[in-house]
C-alpha positions as CSV (number, residue, x, y, z in Angstrom):
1,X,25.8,54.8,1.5
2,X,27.7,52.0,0.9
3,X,26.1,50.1,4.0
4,X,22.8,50.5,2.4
5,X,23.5,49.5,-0.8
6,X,25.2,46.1,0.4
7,X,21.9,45.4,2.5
8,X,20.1,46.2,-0.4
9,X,21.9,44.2,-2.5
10,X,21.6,41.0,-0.1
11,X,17.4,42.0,0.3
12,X,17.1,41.4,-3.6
13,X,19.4,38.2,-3.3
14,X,16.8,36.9,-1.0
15,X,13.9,37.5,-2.8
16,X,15.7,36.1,-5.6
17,X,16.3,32.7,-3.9
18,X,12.9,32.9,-2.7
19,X,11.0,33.2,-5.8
20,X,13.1,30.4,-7.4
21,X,12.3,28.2,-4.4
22,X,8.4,28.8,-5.5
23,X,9.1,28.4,-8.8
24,X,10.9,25.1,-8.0
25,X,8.0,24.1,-6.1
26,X,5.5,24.4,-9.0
27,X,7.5,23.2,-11.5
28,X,9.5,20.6,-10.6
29,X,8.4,17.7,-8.1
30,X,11.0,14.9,-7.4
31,X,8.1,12.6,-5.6
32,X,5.6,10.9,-8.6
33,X,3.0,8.8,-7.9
34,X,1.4,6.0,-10.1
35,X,-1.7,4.0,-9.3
36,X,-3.4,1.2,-11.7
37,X,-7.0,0.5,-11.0
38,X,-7.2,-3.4,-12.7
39,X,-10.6,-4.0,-12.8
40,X,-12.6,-6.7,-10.9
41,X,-10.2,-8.9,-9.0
42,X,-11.2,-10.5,-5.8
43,X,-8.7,-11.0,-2.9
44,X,-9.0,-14.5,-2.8
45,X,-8.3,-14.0,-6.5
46,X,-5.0,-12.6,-6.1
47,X,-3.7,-14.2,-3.9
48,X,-4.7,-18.1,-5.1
49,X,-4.0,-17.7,-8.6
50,X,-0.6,-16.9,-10.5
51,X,0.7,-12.9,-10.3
52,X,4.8,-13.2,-10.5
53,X,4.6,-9.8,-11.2
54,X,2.5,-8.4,-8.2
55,X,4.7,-10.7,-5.8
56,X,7.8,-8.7,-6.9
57,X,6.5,-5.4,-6.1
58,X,5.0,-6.9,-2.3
59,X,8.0,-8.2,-1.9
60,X,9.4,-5.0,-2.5
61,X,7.1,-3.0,-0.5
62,X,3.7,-4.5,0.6
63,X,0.3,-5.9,0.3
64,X,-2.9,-5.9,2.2
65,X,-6.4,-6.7,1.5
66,X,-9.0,-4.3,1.5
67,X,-12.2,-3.3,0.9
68,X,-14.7,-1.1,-1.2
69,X,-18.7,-0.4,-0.1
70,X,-18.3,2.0,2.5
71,X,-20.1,1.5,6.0
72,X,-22.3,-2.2,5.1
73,X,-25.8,-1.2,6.0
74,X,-24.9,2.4,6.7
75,X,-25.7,6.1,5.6
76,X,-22.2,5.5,3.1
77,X,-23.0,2.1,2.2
78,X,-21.6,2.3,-2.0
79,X,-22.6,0.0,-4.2
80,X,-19.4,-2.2,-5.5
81,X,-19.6,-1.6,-9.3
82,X,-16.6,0.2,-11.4
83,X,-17.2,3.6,-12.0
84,X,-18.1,3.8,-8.2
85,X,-14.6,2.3,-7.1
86,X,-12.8,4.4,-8.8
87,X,-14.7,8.1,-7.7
88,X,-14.3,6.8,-4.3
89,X,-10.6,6.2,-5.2
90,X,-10.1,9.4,-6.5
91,X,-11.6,11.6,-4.3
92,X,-11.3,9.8,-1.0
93,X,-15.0,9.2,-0.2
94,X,-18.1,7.2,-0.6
95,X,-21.1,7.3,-3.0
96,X,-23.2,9.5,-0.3
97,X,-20.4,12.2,-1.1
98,X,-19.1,11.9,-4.1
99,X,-22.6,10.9,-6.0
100,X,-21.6,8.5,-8.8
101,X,-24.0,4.8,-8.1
102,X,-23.2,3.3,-11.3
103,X,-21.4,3.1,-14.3
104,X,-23.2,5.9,-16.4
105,X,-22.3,8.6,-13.6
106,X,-24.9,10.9,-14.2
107,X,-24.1,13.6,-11.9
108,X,-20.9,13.1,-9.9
109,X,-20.7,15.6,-7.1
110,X,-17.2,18.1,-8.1
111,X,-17.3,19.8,-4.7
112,X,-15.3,16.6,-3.2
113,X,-11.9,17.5,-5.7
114,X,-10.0,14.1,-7.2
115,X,-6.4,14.0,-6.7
116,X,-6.1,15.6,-10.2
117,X,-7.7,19.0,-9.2
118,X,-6.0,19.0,-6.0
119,X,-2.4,17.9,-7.5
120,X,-3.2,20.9,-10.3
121,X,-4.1,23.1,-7.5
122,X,-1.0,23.4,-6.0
123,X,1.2,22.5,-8.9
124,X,0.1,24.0,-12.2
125,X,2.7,23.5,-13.8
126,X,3.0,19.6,-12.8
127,X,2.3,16.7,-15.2
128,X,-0.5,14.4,-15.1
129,X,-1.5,11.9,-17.2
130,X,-4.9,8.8,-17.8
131,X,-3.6,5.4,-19.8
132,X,-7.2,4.5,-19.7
133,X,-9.2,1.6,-21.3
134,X,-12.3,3.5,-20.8
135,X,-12.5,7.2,-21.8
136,X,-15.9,8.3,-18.9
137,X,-13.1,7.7,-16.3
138,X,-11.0,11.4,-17.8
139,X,-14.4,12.7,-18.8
140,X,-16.6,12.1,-16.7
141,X,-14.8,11.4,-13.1
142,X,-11.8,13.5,-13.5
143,X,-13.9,15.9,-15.0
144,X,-11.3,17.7,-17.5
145,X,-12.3,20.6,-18.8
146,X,-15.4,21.3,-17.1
147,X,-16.3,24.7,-15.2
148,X,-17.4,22.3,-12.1
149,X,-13.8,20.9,-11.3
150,X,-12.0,24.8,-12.6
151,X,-11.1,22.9,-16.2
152,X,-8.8,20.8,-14.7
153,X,-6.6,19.1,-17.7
154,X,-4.6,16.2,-18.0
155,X,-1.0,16.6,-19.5
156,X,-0.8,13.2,-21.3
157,X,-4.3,11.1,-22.2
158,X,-4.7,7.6,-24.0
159,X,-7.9,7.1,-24.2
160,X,-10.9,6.1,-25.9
161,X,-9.7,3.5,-27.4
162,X,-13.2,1.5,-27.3
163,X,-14.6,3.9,-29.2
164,X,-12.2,3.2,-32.4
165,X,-14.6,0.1,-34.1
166,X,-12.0,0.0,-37.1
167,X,-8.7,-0.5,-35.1
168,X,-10.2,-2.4,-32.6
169,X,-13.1,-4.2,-33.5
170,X,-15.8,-5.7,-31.0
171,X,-16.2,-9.0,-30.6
172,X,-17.7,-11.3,-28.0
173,X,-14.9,-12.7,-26.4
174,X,-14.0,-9.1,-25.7
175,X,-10.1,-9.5,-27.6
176,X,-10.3,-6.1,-28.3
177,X,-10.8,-5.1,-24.6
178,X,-7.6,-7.0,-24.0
179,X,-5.9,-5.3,-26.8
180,X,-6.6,-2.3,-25.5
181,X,-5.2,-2.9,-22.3
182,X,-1.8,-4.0,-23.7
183,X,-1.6,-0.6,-25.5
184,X,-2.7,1.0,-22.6
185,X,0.0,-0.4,-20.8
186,X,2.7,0.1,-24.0
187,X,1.8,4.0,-23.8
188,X,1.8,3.8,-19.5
189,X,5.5,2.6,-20.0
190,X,6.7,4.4,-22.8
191,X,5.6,8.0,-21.3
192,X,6.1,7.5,-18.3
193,X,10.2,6.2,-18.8
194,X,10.2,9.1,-21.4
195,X,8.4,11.8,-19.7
196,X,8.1,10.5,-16.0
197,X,4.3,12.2,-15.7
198,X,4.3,13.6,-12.0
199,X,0.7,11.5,-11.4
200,X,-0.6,9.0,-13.6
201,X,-3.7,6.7,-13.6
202,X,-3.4,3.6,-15.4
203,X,-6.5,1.5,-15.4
204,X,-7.2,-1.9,-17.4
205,X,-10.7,-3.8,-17.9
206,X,-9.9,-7.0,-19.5
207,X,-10.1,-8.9,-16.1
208,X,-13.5,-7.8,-14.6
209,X,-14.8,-8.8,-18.6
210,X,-13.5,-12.3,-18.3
211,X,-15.2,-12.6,-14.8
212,X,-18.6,-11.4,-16.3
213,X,-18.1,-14.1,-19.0
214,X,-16.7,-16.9,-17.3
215,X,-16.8,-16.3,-13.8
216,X,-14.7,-18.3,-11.5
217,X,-13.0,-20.0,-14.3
218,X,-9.3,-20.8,-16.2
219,X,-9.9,-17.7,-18.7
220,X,-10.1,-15.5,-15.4
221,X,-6.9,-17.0,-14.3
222,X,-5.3,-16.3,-17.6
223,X,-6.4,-12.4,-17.6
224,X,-5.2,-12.3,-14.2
225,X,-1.8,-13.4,-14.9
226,X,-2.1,-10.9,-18.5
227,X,-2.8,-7.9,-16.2
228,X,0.0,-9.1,-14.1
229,X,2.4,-9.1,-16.6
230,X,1.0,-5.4,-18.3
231,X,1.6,-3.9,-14.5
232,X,4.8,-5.7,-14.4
233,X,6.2,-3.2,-17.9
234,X,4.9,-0.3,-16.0
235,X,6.7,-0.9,-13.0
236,X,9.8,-1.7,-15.1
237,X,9.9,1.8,-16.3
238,X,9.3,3.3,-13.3
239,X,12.3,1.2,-12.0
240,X,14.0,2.6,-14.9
241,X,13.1,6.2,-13.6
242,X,14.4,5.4,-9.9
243,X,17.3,4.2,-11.2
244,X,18.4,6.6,-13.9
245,X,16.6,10.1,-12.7
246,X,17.1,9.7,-8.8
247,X,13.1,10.2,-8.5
248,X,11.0,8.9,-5.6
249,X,8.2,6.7,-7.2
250,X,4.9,5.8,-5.3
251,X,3.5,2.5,-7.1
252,X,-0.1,1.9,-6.2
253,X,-1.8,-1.0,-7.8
254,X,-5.4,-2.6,-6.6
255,X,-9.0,-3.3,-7.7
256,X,-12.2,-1.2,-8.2
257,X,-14.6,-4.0,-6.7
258,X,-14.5,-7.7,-5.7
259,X,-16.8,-10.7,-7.1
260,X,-20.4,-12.8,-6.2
261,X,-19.4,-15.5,-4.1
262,X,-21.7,-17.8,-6.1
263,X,-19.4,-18.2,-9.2
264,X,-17.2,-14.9,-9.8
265,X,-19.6,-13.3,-12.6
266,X,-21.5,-10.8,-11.1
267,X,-20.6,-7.8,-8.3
268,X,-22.2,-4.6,-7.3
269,X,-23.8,-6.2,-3.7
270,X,-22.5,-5.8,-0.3
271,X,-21.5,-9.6,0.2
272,X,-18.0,-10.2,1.4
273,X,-16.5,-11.0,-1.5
274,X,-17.8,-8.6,-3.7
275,X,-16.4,-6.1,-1.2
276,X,-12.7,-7.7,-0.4
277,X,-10.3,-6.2,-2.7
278,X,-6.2,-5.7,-1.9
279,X,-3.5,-2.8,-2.3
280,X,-0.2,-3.8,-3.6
281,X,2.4,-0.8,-3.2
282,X,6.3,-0.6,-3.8
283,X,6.1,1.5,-0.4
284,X,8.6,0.1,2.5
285,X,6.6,2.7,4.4
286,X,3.5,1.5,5.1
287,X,1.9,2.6,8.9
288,X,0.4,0.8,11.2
289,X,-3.0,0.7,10.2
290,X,-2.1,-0.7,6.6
291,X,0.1,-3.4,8.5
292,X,-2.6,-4.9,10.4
293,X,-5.8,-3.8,9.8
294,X,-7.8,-3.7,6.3
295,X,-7.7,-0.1,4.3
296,X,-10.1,0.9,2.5
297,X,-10.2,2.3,-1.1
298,X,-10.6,5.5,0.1
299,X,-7.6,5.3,1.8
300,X,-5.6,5.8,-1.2
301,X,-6.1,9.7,-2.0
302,X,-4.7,11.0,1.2
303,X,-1.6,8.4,0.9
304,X,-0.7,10.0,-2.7
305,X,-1.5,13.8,-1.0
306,X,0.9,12.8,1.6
307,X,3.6,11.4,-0.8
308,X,3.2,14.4,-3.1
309,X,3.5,17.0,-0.5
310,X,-0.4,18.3,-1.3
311,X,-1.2,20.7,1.1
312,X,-4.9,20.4,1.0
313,X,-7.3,22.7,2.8
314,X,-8.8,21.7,5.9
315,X,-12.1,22.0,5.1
316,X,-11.7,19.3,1.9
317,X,-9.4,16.6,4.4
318,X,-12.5,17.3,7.4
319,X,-14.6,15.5,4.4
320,X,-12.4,12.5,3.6
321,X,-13.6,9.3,4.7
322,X,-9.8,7.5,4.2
323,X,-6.5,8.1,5.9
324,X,-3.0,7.9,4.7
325,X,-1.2,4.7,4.7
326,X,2.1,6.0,4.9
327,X,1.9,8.9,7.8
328,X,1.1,7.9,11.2
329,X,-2.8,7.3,12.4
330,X,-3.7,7.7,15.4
331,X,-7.6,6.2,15.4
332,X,-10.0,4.7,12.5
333,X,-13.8,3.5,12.4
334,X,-15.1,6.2,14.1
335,X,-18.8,5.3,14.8
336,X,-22.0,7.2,15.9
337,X,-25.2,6.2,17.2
338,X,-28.6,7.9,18.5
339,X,-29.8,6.6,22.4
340,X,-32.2,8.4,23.3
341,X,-31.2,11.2,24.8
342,X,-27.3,11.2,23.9
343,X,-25.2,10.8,21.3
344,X,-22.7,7.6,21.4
345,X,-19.4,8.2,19.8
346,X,-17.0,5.1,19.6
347,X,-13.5,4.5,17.5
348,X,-10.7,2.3,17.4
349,X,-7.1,3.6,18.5
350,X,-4.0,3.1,17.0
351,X,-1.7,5.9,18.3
352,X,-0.8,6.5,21.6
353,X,-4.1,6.4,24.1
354,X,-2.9,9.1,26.7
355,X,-3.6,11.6,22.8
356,X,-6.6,13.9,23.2
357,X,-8.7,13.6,20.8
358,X,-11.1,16.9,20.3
359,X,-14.7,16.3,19.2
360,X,-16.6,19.4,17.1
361,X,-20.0,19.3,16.0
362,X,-21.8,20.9,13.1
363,X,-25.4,21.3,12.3
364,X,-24.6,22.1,8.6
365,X,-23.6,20.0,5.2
366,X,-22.9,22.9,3.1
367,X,-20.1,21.1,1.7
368,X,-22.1,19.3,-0.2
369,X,-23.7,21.8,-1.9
370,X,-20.1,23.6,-2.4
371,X,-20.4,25.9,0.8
372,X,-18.5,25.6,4.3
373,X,-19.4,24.2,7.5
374,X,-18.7,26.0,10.9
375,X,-18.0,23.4,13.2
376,X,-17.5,24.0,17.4
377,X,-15.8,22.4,19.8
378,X,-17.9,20.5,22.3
379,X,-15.4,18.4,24.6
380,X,-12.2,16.4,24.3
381,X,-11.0,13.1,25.6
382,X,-8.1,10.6,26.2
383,X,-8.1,8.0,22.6
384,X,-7.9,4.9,25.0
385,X,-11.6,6.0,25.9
386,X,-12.7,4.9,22.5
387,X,-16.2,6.5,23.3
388,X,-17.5,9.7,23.8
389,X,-21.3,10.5,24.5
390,X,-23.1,13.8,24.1
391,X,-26.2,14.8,26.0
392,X,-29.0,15.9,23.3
393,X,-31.4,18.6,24.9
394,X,-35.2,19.3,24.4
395,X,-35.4,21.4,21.5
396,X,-31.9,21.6,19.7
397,X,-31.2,20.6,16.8
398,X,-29.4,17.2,15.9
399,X,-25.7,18.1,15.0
400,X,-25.6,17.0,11.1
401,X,-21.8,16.1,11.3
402,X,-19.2,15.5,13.7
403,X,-15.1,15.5,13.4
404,X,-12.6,14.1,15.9
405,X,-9.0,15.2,15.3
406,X,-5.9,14.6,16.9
407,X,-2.5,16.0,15.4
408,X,-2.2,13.3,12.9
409,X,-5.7,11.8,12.2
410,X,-9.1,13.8,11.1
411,X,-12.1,11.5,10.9
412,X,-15.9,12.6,10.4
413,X,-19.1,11.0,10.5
414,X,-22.8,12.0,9.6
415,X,-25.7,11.8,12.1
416,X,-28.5,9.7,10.3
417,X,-31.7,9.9,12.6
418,X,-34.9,8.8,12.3
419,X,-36.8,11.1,14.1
């Protein structure tokens, strides 16, 4: 009697640690993750004018350039305008996905989740928070309260700020834009050395409104260095955090789109300039692929999954067009074309070339439309092939999508055909 009542006793002594563990796990998250979206900013930009602020935090970590626009002169070519940027920021694919083509995002496409429903998935009881200087970007992209994205809400929101007339009145110089941004960034600070927000979203306009205005010019210098010095408060208080509350802080800043290689006022083409933007991260961590090729903005959801410990469900990371900049990655621009009567299949490897990489097919998007896609396994090969070709027969249907995956990397692609 007394044996069973000891193993009873250490049974419930168990479970106890166990539940506490999974209460831990949704309610208290040492990694915390902040990324700034500063609007407009060429790479050329950064890099050849004044940003004492952004240096500290390469030097700490890293920069890269990178890009926005998807595949040039593909099926998920994106056109380089704001609101655009940022959905393909926050959900981790391009326009052909995540369906917002311009700044009034008429119907953005909630069956590709954000990092917001996916951090809320998993922890509920986690903090987010949007220092935003405009309010579509909570509303509209992160979709907060809405029954398409399971009224996902964000903890701590300053907002709509452009809205207020009276505090901040408009004018054509666009002061109050630049206003905004410095409370923006006050609030960003304050909350998140007071409250330390588990994932916040800072984004600030000033800069891509100076490029409209003036272009290529001295003011866009001087709201470069001004959005400098705003990100430089923020990542003070995260310092603050890392210093005092022995947290692990990812610091993600970078740009939604680049600018017309004519004079800096205009974007929204596929030139190279309006597509060349740069990541600056406090990361000392950074792969392979980040260290010498050039990420994409897509790139950045799966790094913050990764940091935050996300596990996300296969059949949402089959659909990202990005891959983590932090975790290792084995092959990127992954490539398919229709000869006659085969399918070509090419990619660049990273990762060891002796990894097999398995290719699966599906003749489905139902993923789209908020369904699944079966996919099958047709064949593997060796990475260091870099191709792979499958013979179409009479009569069967084009496959609609195809993944490769190896351990570490999952890449897709759709099959555009003419005929």
């Amino acid at each position: 009697m007394h044996l069973k009542k000891t193993v009873l006793l250490i049974t419930l002594f168990a479970s106890i640690i166990n539940l506490n563990a999974q209460l831990q796990k949704t309610t208290s998250i040492k990694q915390k993750v902040v990324f700034i979206i500063v609007d407009g900013i060429a790479y050329d930009m950064i890099v050849n004018n004044p940003s004492p602020r952004l240096d500290e935090i390469a030097g700490e970590g890293s920069i890269t350039q990178a890009y926005v626009g998807g595949l040039k002169e593909g099926y998920s070519e994106t056109p380089t305008i704001s609101a655009v940027g940022y959905n393909s920021l926050l959900t981790g694919v391009w326009a052909n996905k995540h369906n917002v083509w311009g700044n009034s995002i008429k119907d953005p496409n909630y069956n590709y989740p954000t990092i917001f429903r996916l951090f809320k998935d998993q922890y509920p009881n986690g903090k987010t928070a949007v220092f935003s200087t405009w309010l579509d970007n909570r509303t509209k992209l992160i979709g907060e309260g809405l029954d398409q994205t399971r009224a996902v809400e964000v903890d701590y929101k300053f907002d709509g700020y452009e809205l207020d007339t009276i505090r901040f009145p408009h004018d054509a110089k666009r002061e109050y834009i630049k206003n905004i941004d410095a409370l923006v960034a006050k609030e960003a600070a304050f909350t998140i050395k007071t409250q330390a927000p588990d994932l916040s979203w800072v984004y600030l306009e000033y800069s891509d409104d100076m490029g409209h205005g003036y272009g290529d010019s001295p003011q866009l210098t001087a709201a470069i260095k001004y959005e400098d010095s705003l990100i430089g408060s923020i990542y003070d208080a995260v310092k603050f955090r890392e210093q005092s509350h022995q947290e692990d802080w990812l610091f993600l800043v970078t740009t939604d789109h680049g600018r017309s290689p004519k004079d800096g006022k205009h974007h929204g083409g596929q030139t190279d300039r309006e597509r060349s933007t740069w990541i600056v991260t406090n990361s000392k961590n950074t792969n392979t692929y980040f260290d010498t090729q050039i990420p994409a903005i897509v790139d950045l959801l799966p790094t913050m999954t990764s940091f935050l410990n996300l596990d996300v469900a296969k059949d949402i990371r089959s659909e990202w067009d990005g891959v983590s900049l932090i975790d290792p990655v084995d092959f990127i621009n992954v490539q398919a074309e229709v000869l006659d009567n085969r399918l070509h299949l090419e990619w660049e490897t990273l990762g060891n070339k002796n990894t097999q990489v398995s290719i699966l097919i599906t003749n489905t998007n139902d993923k789209k439309l908020g369904g699944k896609d079966n996919y099958t396994k047709i064949g593997q090969t060796s990475l260091g092939s870099e191709r792979f070709d499958i013979v179409l027969k009479k009569g069967k249907k084009l496959p609609v999508k195809i993944l490769l995956q190896t351990e570490n990397t999952t890449q897709n692609v759709w099959i555009i055909s003419n005929n």
